[in-house]
One Martini backbone bead per residue (centre of mass of N, CA, C, O) as a GRO file, in nm:
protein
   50
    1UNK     BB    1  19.634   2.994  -5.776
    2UNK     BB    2  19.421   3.075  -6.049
    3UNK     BB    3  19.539   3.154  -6.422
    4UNK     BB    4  19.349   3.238  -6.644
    5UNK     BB    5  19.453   3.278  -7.025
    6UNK     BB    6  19.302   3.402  -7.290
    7UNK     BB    7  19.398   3.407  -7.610
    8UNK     BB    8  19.232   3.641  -7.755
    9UNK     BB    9  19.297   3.880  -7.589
   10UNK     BB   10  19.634   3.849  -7.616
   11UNK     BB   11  19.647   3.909  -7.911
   12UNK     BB   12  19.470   4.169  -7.899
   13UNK     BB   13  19.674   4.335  -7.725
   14UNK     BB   14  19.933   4.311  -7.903
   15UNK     BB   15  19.798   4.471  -8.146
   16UNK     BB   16  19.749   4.727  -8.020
   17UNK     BB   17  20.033   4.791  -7.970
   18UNK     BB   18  20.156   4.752  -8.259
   19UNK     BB   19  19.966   4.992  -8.370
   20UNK     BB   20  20.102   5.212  -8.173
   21UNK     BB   21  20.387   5.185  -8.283
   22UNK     BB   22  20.300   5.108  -8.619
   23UNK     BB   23  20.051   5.205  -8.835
   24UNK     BB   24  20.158   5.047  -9.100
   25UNK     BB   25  20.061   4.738  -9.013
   26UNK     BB   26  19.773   4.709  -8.977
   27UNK     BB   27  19.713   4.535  -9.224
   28UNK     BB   28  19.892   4.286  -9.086
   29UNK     BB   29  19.774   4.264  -8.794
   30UNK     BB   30  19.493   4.200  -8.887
   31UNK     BB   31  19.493   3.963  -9.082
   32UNK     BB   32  19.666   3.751  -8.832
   33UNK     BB   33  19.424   3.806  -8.597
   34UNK     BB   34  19.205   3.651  -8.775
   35UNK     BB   35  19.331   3.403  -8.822
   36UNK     BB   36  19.358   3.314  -8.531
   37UNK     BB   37  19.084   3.341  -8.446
   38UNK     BB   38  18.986   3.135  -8.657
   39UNK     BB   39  19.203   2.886  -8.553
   40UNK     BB   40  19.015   2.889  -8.280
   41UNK     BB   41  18.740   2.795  -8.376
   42UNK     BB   42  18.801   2.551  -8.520
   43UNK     BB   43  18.961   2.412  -8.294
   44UNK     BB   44  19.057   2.556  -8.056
   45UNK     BB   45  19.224   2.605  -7.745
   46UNK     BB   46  19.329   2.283  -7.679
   47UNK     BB   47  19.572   2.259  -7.895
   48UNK     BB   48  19.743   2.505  -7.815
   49UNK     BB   49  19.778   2.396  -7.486
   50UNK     BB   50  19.946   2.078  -7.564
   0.00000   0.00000   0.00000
């Protein structure tokens, strides 16, 4: 059986809990996941599973 997990989803799921545990975060939560988002669409999620 084959798990594919991708990473944008997960990072998505990560940031939506950390805001609901701690909502003064928000703006450092938003930040960090639009830059992951972004160094995934430049690099590819290639580079990050090797």
């Amino acid at each position: 059986m084959n798990i594919n997990l991708a990473l944008a989803p997960l990072v998505s799921l990560i940031a939506g809990i950390l805001i609901l545990v701690a909502p003064r975060l928000l703006n450092f939560i938003v930040a960090i996941y639009l830059i992951v988002i972004g160094l995934i669409g430049v690099f590819g999620t290639g580079n990050f599973l090797r």
